[in-house]
N, C-alpha and C positions, 0 to 999 in steps of 0.2 A: 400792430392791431389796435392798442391802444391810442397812437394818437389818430387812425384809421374813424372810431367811434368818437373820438373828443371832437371831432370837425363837426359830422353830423349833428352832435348835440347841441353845438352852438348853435347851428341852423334852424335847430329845433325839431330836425329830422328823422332823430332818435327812435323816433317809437315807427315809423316807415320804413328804417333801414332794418330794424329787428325785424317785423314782419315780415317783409321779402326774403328776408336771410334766410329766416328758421322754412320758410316755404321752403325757397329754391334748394338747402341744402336737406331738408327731410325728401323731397322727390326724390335728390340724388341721391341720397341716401336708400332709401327703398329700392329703388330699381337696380343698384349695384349689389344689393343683401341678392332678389331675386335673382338677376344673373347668375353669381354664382352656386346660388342654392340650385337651380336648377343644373347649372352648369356638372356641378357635383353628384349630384344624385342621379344625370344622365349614366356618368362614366363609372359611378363604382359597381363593381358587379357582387362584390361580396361585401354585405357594407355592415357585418360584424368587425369586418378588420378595420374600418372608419368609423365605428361609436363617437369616440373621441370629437373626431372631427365634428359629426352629424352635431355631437352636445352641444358644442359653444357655437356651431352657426343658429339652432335653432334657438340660443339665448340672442340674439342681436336683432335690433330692428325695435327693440321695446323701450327705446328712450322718450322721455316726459318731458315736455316745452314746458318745465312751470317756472325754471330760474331765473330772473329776471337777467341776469349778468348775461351777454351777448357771448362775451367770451369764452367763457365757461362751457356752455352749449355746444361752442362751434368744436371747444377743445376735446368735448365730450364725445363728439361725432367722430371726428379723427384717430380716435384712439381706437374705437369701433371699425372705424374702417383701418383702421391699421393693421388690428388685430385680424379680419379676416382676409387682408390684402393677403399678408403670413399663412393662414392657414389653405388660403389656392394654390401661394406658390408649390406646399409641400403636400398636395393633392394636384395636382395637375401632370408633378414631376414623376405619378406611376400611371399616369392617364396618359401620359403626352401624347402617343400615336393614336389613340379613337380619336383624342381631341386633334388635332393638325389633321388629320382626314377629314372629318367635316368643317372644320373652317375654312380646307384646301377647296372643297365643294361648294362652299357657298360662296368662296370668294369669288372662283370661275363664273359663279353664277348669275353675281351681280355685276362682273364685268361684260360678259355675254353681254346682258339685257342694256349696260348702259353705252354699249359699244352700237346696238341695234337704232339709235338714232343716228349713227356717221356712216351706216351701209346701205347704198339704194339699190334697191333687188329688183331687178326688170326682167319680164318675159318674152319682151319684141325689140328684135333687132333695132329698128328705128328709134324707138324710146330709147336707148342705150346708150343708140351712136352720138342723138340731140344732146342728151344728160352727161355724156362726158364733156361737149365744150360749154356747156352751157356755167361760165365761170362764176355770173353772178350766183347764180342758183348753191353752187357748191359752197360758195363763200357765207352765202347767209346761214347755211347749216352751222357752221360755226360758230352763229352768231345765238344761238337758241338760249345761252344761259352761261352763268361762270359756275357751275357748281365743280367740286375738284374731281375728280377719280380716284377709288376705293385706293386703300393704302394697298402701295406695291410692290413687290416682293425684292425688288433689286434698287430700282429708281424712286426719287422723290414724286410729290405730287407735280401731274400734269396739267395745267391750262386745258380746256375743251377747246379752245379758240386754236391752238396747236395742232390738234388732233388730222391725222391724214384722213381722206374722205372715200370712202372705196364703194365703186359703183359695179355691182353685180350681177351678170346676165349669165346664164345655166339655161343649157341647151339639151335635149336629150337624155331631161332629170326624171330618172323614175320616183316619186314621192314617197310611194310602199319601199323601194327598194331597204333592204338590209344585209349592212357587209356580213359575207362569211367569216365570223373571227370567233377563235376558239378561245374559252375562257383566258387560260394561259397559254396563248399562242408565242411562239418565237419570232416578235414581230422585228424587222431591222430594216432602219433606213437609210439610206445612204446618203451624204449628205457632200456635194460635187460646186466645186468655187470654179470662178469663169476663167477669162485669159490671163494667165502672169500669175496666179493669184495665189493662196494659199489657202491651208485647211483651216487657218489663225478667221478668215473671212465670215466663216459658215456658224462660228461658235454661239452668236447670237441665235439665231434660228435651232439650234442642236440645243441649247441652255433652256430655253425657251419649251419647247418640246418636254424634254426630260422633268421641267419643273411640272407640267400639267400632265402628261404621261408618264410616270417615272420606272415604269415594267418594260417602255417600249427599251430593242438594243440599236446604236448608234455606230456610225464608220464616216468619220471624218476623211472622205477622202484627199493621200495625201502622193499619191503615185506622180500625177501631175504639175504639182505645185513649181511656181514659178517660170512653168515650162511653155510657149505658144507655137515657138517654131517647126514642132511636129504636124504632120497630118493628123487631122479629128479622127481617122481609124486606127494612125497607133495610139492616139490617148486614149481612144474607147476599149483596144485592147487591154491597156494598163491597166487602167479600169478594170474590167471585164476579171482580170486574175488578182486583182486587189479585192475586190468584192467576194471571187471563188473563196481564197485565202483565211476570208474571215466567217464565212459558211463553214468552213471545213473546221474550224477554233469552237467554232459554236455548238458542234456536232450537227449541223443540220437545221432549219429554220420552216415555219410555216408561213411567213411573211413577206412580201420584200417592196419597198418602195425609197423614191426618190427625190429630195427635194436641190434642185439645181439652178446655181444663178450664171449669166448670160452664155457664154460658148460651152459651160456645164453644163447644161441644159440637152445641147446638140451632140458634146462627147458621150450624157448617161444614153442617149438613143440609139449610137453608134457600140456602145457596152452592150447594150441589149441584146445585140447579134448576136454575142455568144453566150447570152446567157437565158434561150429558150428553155432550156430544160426544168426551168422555172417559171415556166411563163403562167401556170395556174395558181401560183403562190401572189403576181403581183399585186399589191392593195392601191396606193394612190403614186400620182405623176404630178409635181408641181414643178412649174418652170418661172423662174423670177426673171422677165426681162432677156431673157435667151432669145439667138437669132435663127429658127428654126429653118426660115426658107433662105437665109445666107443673108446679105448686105448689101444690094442695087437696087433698094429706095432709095428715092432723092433725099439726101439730109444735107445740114449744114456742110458750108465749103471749109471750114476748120477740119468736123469729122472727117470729110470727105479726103481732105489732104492727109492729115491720120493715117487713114487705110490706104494710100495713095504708099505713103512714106514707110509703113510698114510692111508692103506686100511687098516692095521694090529694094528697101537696103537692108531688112533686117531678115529678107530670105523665111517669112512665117508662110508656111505653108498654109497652115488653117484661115488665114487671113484670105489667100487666094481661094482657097477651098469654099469660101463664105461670101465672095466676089462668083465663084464659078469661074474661075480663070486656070486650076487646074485640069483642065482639057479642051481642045480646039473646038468641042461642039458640047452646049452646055448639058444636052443629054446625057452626057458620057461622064460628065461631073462626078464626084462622088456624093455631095448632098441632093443631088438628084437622083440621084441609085439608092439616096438611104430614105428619101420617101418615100420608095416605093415598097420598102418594109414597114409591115403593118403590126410595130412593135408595141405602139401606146394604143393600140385595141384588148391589150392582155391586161390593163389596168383598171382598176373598178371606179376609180373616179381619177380625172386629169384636171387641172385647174392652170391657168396659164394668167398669169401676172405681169400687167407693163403699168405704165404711165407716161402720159402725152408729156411728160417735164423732162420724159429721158429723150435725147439727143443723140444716145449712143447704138441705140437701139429703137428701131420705129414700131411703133406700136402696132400696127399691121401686122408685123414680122412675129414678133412678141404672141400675140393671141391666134397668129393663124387666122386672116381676115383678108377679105377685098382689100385694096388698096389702087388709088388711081392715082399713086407718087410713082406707081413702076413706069420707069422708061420703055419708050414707044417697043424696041428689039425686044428687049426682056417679059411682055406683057405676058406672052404664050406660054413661057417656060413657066413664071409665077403661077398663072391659073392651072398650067397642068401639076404642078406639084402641091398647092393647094388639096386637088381632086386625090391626088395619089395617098394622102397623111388622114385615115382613119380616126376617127375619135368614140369614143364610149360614152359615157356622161362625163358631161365638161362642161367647169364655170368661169367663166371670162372675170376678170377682175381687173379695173384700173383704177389707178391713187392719185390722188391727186396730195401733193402734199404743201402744208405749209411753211414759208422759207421767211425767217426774218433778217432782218438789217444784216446778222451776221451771217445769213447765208451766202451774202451778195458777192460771192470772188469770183475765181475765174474758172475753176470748177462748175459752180451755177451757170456760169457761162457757155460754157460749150456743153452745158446738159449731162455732165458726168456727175453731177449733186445727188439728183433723181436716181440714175442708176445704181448707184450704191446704196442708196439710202431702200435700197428694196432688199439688202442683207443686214441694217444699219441699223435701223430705224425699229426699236423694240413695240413702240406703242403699235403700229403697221404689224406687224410680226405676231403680237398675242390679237389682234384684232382678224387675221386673217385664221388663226388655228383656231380662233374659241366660233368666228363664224362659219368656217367651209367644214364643220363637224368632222375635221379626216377620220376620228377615230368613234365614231357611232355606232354602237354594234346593231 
């Protein structure tokens, strides 16, 4: 510090650098007193049993700029703030949960609102369909500003320029509408990983969740894990008595929804069947990138050989099942029978999640949508089952996401980056829960 002021004096800066000082650290100083003074006298409720404390904050904050000595002052400040840094810590330590409830609230808050410049919310189809390839457009949004994002509870600070872009169309949105949820309701969601995959997949999205809902109950489904070569109706089955299982644990639920990434998506629909007797309980349906009407959009000839090579050596039935190749007339299919159950009309709101970067799954498929990639045979089957799969309020959402230099492998490549990164990808993840309101009463 010392030789800190012997520079300036040389320069003869001396009496410029005191001024600024004593400003900028009496500001900071004041406004760190007020924080906590308020901070304090929000959370105590009995605040005979904090006299003490109340004394020595309300002596602080009355320091006199008359010493000429820079040091002195600055040293003078410090010990002040020292003092009542000490005196939050062991106030705060019988407050902790008023306090972490509201700052859990305002954190949400101000991520919400600064999440609301990377979501474009459209009400007509055509604007939607432009806005999704419209790449320049998505890219300049990125470009709006570097400022960082609120400090975050697991990850360091994020680049905006990073940030996934999610383009939102909601169809059939009642705007008055308000969910049925009972104060302390038995809410439980189910949380369902794609082909091969595991319950290890879903733990972002379930982390995530429990951090901003921490009442709601969780079931990492793990019946199916690593499993593809069954038919979608024995794994919905599994399913179906995995989910009973943990109802029955819980004593009973007034809740029940699903958030499932890609052939999970098709097995929680195929669960559904046996699990009506709940069908007034269910709250929301999110599908990450799931192939609802099955896999015979044109996509790349990589993918294409994929499910080529996997319906033929590796004996996956769901594979076929998702092709339409488990029966000689595709009517008879089983994902054609299972449209025709009108099981995601029991849900108060459905939200169905792709992106144009995934390869593995066509976006079409994904949101439930027109599509003029179906080959010429297939046209009829697609639009009749289309017609057949019911919807309630439902928000279309697609991401477009940012890939840098190290994304560039061979994953990127054949468009499996994207689709993972729709289980992966945290910022995508609190930007989808803090905007689709799942949980608004």
């Amino acid at each position: 510090m010392k030789q800190y002021i012997e520079k300036y004096k040389k320069k003869g800066q001396f009496e410029l650098l005191q001024l600024k000082t004593l400003d900028y650290l009496e500001s900071i100083f004041k406004q760190f007193i007020q924080q906590y003074k308020e901070t304090v006298a929000e959370y105590i409720t009995e605040p005979s049993k904090f006299s003490h404390y109340l004394s020595q904050l309300s002596c602080l904050g009355d320091i006199e700029y008359n010493n000429e000595d820079l040091e002195s002052q600055i040293n003078s400040i410090s010990v002040q703030l020292y003092m009542i840094w000490y005196v939050y810590i062991d106030v705060i330590s019988k407050v902790c949960t008023k306090m972490m409830r509201k700052l859990k609230l305002k954190y949400i808050c101000e991520l919400q609102a600064l999440y609301e410049d990377f979501v474009i919310k459209l009400n007509n189809w055509n604007q939607f369909d432009k806005a999704q390839k419209n790449y320049n457009f998505i890219n300049s949004l990125r470009q709006l500003d570097q400022r960082n994002l609120p400090i975050l509870p697991i990850t360091c600070t994020e680049l905006l320029d990073n940030l996934p872009i999610l383009i939102k169309y909601s169809q059939n949105e009642q705007k008055q509408q308000q969910m049925n949820q009972k104060k302390d309701s038995k809410h439980l969601i189910v949380f369902v990983h794609g082909y091969k995959g595991s319950p290890f997949d879903m733990r972002r999205w379930r982390n995530i969740i429990k951090t901003y809902y921490p009442k709601c109950f969780t079931l990492l489904s793990s019946c199916n894990q690593r499993q593809g070569e069954d038919s979608i109706r024995v794994m919905g089955h599994k399913l179906s008595i995995e989910i009973q299982a943990q109802i029955q644990l819980m004593d009973g639920i007034d809740e029940l929804s699903f958030i499932c990434h890609s052939l999970g998506g098709v097995v929680a629909r195929s669960a559904l069947c046996s699990l009506s007797m709940h069908q007034t309980k269910m709250r929301f349906y999110v599908s990450l990138g799931s192939p609802h009407i099955g896999l015979f959009v044109k996509q790349k000839s990589l993918v294409k050989t994929g499910l080529w090579f996997m319906t033929t050596f590796s004996s996956s039935q769901s594979m076929a099942e998702l092709q339409l190749q488990d029966a000689s007339i595709p009517q008879n299919s089983y994902l054609y029978q299972l449209s025709k159950i009108q099981c995601l009309e029991w849900f108060q709101k459905v939200i169905l999640v792709s992106s144009l970067q995934d390869d593995f799954v066509p976006f079409e498929i994904a949101r439930l949508e027109k599509s003029n990639r179906v080959p010429q045979d297939k046209q009829q089957i697609y639009k009749n089952m289309l017609e057949n799969i019911k919807l309630p309020e439902c928000t279309r959402i697609e991401v477009n996401f940012a890939f840098t230099q190290n994304d560039k492998n061979w994953d990127n490549f054949i468009g499996r980056t994207a689709h993972m990164n729709l289980v992966e990808n945290t910022t995508m993840i609190r930007m989808i829960v803090t905007q689709s309101k799942l949980f608004d009463q």
